[in-house]
N, C-alpha and C positions, 0 to 999 in steps of 0.2 A: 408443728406445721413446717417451721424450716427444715427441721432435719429430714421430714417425709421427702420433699422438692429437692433436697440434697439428694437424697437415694432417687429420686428420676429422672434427676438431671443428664446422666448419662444418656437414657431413654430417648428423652425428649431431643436431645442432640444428635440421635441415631432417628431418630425421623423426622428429623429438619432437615437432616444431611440427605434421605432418602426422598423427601418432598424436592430437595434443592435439582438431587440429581434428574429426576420422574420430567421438573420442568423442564429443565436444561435440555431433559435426552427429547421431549416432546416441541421444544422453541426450535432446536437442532432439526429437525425432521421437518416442522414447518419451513423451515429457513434452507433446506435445501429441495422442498418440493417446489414455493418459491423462485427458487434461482434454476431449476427444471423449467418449469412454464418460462420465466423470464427469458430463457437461452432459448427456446421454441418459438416464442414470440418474432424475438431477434433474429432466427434464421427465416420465420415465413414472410418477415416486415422485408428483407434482404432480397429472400426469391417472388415476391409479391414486385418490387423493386426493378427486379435485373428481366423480367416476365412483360413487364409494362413499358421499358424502355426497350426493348426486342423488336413489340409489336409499334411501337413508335417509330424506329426508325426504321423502318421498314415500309410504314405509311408517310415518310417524309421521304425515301426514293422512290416510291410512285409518284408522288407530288413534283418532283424534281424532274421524272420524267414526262410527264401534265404539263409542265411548264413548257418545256421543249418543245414537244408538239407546238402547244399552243403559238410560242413564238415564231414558229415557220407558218403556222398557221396568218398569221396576223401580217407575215408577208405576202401573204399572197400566194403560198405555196398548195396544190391540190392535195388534198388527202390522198388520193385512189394512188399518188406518186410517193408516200410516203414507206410504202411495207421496210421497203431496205434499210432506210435510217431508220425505224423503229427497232426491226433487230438487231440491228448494230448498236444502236443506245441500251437497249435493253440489255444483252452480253452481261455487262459488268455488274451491272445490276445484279441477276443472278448468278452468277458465279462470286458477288463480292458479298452475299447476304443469307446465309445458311435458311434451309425451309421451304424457298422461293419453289414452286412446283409448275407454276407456270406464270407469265407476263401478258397480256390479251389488250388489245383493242377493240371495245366493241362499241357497235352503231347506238345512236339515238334509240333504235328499236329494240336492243339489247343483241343483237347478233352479233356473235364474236366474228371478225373480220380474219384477223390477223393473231398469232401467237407463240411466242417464244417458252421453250426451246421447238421448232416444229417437228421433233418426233414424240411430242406428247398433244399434238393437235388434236389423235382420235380421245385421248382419254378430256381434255378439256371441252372437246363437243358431246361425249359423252354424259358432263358433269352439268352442259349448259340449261338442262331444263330444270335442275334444282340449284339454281343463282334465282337470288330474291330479286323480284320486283320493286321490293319497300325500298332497301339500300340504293338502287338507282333513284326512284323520285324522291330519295330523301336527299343524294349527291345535287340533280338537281334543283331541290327547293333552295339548299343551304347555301350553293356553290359551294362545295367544299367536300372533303371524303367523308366516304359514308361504309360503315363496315359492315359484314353482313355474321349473323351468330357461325359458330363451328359447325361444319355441312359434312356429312361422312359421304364419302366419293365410292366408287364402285368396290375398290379394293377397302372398304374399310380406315380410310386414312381421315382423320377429323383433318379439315383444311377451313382456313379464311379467307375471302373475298373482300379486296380494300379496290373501293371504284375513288375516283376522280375525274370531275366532269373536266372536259376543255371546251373552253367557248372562241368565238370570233369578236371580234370585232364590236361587234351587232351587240355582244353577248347570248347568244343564240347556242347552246350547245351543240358542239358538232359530234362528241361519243364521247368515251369514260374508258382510262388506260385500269384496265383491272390486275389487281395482283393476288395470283392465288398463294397462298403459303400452309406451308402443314404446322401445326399448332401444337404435335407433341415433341420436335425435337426443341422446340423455344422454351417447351415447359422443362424437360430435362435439364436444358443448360441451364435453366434460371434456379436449380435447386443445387447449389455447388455443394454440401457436406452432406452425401448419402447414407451417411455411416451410421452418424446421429439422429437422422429423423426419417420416418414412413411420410406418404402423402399423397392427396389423390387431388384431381383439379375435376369439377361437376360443373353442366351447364343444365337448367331449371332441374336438379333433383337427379341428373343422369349421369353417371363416370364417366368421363372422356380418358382419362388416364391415371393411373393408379402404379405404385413403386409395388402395392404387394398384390399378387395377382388373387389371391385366397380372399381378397376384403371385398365383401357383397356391396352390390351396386348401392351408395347413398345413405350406407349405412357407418356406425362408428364402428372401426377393428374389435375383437374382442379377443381377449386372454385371461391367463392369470392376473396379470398387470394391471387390469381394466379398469380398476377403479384408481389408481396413478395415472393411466394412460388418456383416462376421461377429462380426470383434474388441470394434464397437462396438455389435453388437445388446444390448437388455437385456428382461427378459420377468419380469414380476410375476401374479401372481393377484389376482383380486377376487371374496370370498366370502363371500356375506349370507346364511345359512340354505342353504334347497336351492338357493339360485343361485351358480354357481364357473365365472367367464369368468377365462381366460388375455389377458393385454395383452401385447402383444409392439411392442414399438419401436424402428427404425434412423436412422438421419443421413442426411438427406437430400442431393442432387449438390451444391447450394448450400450447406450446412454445411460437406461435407469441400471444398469449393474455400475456401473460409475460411478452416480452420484449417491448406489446403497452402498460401495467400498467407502466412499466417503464418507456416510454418514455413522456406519460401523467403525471407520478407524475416528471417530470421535470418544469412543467406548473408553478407551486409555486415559483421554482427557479428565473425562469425567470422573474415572474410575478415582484419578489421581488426583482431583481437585483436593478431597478434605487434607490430603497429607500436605498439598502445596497452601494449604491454608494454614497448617501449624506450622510451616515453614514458616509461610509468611508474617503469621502472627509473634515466632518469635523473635524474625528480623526483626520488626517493626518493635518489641521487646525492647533491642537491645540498640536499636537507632534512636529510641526516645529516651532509655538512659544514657547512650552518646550526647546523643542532644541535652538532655539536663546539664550533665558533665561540662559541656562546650559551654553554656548559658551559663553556669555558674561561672565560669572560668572568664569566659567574656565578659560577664558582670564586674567579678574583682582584676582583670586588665582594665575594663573602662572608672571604675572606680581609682585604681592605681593612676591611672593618666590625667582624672581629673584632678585625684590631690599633687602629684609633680607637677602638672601646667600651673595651677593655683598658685603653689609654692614658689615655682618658677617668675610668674608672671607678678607675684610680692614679694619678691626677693630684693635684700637690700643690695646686692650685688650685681654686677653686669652679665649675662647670661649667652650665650653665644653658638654657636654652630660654623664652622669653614668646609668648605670643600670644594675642591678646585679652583684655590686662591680668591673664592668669595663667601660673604656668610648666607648662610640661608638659612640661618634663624637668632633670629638678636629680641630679646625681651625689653618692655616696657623702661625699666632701669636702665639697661645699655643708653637708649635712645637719649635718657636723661642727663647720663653723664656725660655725651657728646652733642650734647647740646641740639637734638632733632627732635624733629615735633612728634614723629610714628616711624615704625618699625620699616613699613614699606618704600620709606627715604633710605635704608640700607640694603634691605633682601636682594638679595642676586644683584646689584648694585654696585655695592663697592665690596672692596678687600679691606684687609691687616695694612698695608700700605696706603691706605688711601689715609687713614687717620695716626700714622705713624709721621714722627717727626721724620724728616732725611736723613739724617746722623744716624736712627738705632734703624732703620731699615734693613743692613744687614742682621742683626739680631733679627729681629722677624722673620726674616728668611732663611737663618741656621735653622730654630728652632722648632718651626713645625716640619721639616725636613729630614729633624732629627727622628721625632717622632712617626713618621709616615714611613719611614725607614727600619723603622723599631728596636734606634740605638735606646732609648729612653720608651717607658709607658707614658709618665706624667711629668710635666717640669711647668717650675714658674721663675717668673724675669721680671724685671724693673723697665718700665722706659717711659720714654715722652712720648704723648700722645696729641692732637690736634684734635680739638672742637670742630664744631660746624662754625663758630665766626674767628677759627684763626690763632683761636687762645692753646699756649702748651701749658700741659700741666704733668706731673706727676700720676702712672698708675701701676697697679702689679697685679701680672698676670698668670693664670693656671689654666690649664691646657694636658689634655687627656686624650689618648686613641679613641675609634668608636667607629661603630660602621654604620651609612646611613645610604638607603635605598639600595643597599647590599655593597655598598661600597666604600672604602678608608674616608675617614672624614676624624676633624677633628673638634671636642668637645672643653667648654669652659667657664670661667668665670673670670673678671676684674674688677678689680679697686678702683677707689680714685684715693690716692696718698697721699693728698694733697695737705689733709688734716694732720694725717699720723705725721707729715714730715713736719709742719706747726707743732703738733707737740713733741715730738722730738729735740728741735730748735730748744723749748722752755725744757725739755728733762735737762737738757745740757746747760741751761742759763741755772737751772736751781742747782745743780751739781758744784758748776763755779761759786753760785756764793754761797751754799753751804761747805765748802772749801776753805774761801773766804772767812764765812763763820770760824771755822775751827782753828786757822790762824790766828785770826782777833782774838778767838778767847784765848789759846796759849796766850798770845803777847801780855794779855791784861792781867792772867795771874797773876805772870811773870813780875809785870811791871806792879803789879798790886802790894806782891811782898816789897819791893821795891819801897813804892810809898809807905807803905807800914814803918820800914825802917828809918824812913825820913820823916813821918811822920810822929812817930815816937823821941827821936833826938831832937824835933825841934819843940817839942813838948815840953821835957827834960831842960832844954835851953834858957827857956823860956819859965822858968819859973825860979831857974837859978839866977840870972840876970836884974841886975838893980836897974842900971841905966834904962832909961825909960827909950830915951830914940833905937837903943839897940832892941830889945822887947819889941817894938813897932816893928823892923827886917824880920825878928823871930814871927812876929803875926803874919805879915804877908809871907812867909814860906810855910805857915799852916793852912792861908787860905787857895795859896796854889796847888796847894796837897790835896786839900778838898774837893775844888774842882779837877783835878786828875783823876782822883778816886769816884767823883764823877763819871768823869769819862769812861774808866776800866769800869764800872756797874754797865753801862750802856752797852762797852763792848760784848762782856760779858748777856747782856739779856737779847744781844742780836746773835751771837756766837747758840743761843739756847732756844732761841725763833720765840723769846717768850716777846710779851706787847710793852713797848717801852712806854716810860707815864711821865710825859714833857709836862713844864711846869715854867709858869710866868718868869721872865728875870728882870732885871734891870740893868740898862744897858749901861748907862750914863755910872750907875753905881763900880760896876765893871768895869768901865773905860778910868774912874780916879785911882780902881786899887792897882791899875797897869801902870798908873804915873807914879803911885809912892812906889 
């Protein structure tokens, strides 16, 4: 069974790769049809936008001009004297606000009085008997403007009517500054990127204006496209008062060949994905045997540092770190042998000087000098050193090059001599008296033959001898023989470091044989 799955392994990996690429190439296609609608969106939310603040400010200089009226009005000023400053107010008006077709004054009864520019008087009387009624009674229900839908004019031109009642005093409306305006060059401007999208603007179901002239009244475009072009149509409303135009927007031939270059130059990607997968599979190969390698390696560094800190930090010796004339690392031992309680009573703290007697200070300052220099690798010195309460003692020191945070520093270790110098003192005191020894035992051979000889002749003396008082001289020079011979045994067993064996005497016996 494994070896069957062995032999289809290949297979089954050639249509996972071709399942992988099928979704890829079809998530790719959704994801840029997508970001088609979403960019169509965005340009009709834009010109929906720039369309609605057109017709706004355009309903806010008629208001402005309402206003004006009104306040001469409210002086006391007669309307029938007003024509002249009305066209003169008016002027800037349209000439400062593209569209404007004409400016009007008209009566309570709806009869335009007056109207700017006056050589389009006959076309605005012309237009007067299709101006809605509603729009006026709804200006003066609301006091406030009132718009009337898109009215097609004699030539064909969709135009809107923005009234604005003025009142007096009373609040009694006294007539409504009307502003005519044409409605397709606002819709134009408000579509700034032609390039990328078609678009038509309908009022209930009917074109008013349309980018493609072939596109049937109210209906969606059709092409080859049509089922992208459907997916990616989007259609907003724009509704100021009584005026409510539908915007409807698609993607233009040039857009969707854009975003199919796009989606075709994905082809490569895909194509290339399984090779940048063995790519990346053997990176990643040769990153996680890096990575072992580094892990191990790190392992036996952090292994290494624990047994030197270990060693370091039970180390019967004083352990040390200088640089820049201070230490900045002294182990547990150090601390001991100078008498401080913790490490961080030295660290970046003190120097070499600071526990150096005055007298070897210059020594401390040749020496690491030497080495920082690199007359010497390693050297070790003697000198006095100072406690923390004041005490000098004996220590000796070793001191090595080394580089620490990338920089000369210097490494070591110290003694405290204090002991070696004690024993030393006793190697010297046992050297003298086994010196001593070795003289004593000469002497006492020497002196031994000595008594042999005297002791022998007074032997000899002494047994030739009659006279009894002379025999008694011969005995006390056998018994002083004796005790000499004594004495040389004694020399003799200190001269050998063997254990001498003292033994009771008697004094008083001793003291009568001194008197005969």
């Amino acid at each position: 069974m494994t070896k069957y799955l062995n032999r289809l392994l290949p297979l089954l990996v050639l249509l996972f790769t071709a399942l992988l690429l099928m979704l890829l190439c079809y998530s790719g296609k959704k994801h840029n049809d997508e970001m088609l609608k979403r960019h169509v969106l965005s340009l009709l939310e834009g010109s929906r936008v720039r369309l609605t603040e057109s017709i706004k400010t355009r309903v806010l200089a008629i208001e402005a001009l309402s206003e004006h009226l009104q306040g001469h009005i409210w002086k006391g000023d007669p309307i029938e004297e007003m024509k002249e400053m009305f066209i003169m107010i008016s002027d800037p008006v349209y000439r400062t606000f593209k569209g404007f077709q004409s400016i009007n004054w008209v009566n309570r009864d709806g009869t335009i009085e007056w109207t700017y520019p006056l050589k389009g008087e006959e076309l605005v009387k012309a237009m007067a008997g299709n101006y809605s009624q509603e729009a006026m009674l709804k200006a003066e229900k609301y006091r406030s403007f009132s718009i009337t839908p898109v009215i097609e004019t004699a030539g064909n031109k969709p135009v809107v009517s923005v009234y604005y009642p003025v009142v007096d005093k009373k609040g009694e409306i006294r007539g409504y500054v009307d502003g005519v305006f044409e409605i397709n060059s606002l819709i134009e401007a408000s579509v700034t990127d032609r390039l990328d999208v078609d678009f038509m603007v309908m009022q209930d179901g009917k074109v008013l204006f349309s980018s493609r002239s072939e596109t049937p009244e109210g209906r969606w475009p059709g092409n080859h496209n049509s089922s992208l072009i459907s997916s990616s149509m989007a259609e907003d409303v724009v509704g100021i008062s009584g005026l409510s135009l539908t915007f409807r927007m698609w993607p233009t031939e040039r857009l969707i060949r854009l975003y199919r270059v796009t989606h075709r130059s994905q082809w490569p990607i895909l194509i290339g994905l399984p090779f940048m997968a063995l790519a990346l599979s053997y990176a990643v190969y040769i990153l996680q045997r890096h990575y072992v390698e580094l892990k191990t390696k790190d392992r036996a560094l952090r292994e290494s540092e624990i047994k030197f800190r270990s060693l370091v930090e039970h180390s019967l010796a004083g352990v040390y770190l200088i640089q820049d004339g201070l230490f900045r690392y002294v182990n547990p031992r150090f601390c001991e042998v100078f008498g401080y309680n913790s490490p961080e009573e030295i660290i970046d703290k003190k120097g070499p000087l600071d526990i150096t007697r005055s007298s070897d200070w210059p020594v401390v300052e040749e020496n690491p000098g030497r080495r920082y220099e690199g007359e010497v690798e390693s050297i070790n010195y003697v000198l006095k050193a100072v406690k923390a309460n004041g005490e000098v003692f004996d220590i000796e020191v070793y001191g090595a090059n080394t580089l620490f945070n990338g920089r000369p520093a210097v490494i070591g270790m110290l003694l405290d001599i204090a002991e070696k110098k004690r024993l030393e003192e006793q190697l010297r005191q046992s050297q003298k008296l086994e010196s001593i020894g070795l003289l004593a035992g000469g002497i006492a051979h020497d002196f031994n033959n000595i008594l042999m000889a005297i002791t022998g002749y007074a032997s000899l003396l002494n047994m030739k001898l009659k006279d009894a008082s002379l025999r008694n001289h011969v005995d006390q020079i056998l018994k002083a023989s004796d005790r000499a011979a004594n004495l040389t045994h004694g020399l003799l067993a200190f001269s050998r470091r063997q254990l001498l064996q003292p033994q009771p005497v008697y004094f008083g016996k001793i003291i009568r044989d001194f008197e005969k």
